[in-house]
C-alpha positions, -999 to +999 in steps of 0.1 A: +412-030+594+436-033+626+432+000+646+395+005+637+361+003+654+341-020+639+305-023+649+283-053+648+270-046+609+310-043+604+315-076+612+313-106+586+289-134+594+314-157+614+324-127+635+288-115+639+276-151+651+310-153+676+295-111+691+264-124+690+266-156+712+289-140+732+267-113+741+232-138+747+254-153+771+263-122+789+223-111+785+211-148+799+233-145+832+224-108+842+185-116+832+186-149+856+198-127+884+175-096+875+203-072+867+202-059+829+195-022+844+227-012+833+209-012+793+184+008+803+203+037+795+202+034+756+168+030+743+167-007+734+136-017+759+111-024+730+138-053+723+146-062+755+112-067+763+105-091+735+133-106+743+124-112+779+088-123+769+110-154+751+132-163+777+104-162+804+079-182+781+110-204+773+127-208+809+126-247+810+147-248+783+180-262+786+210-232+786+221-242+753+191-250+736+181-209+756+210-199+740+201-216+697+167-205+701+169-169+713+199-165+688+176-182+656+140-162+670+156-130+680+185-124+665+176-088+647+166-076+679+202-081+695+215-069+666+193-039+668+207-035+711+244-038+697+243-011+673+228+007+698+255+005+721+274+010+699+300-007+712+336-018+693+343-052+684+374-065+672+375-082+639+370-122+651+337-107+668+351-103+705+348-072+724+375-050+718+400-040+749+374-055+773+345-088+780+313-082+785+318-090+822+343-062+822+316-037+801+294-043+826+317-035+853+328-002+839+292+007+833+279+001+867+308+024+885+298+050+862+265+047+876+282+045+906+297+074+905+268+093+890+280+093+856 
């Protein structure tokens, strides 16, 4: 499975767990400075808002503990905003060719750009 795409239900459950933390950390930092916008383009707001309701009724909560919980409680629905995206992973779970950081960069100078 070198060369291919693999998506998040590609991955196995190590790999999943590994896209998956990865990307609550990515979706923690932009929602603490108000800046998720850029996922408003696919149609994953039902999830994002339930999401949101969590980490707002939750926002005491230590990073990590943030981090466990939102993982455990909401899990489906990032998988649900991954496949979404559909966005290529490489086989260990990490983005492939790019970080999230790096996503979100491209993403924003489409917009940018109009895009």
């Amino acid at each position: 499975m070198q060369n291919q795409d693999l998506t998040i239900n590609d991955l196995d459950e190590h790999a999943q767990q590994t896209a998956l933390t990865d990307f609550i950390k990515f979706y923690l930092r932009h929602y603490k400075t108000n800046d998720l916008e850029i996922l408003s383009q696919y149609k994953v707001d039902y999830a994002m808002n339930d999401i949101n309701m969590y980490l707002y009724t939750n926002k005491n909560f230590h990073p990590d503990e943030l981090v466990a919980g939102v993982l455990d409680l909401k899990r489906d629905l990032f998988i649900s905003i991954l496949s979404t995206m559909d966005i290529a992973f490489n086989e260990n779970g990490s983005l492939k060719d790019t970080t999230w950081e790096g996503w979100y960069q491209q993403e924003y100078a489409k917009v940018v750009e109009g895009k």
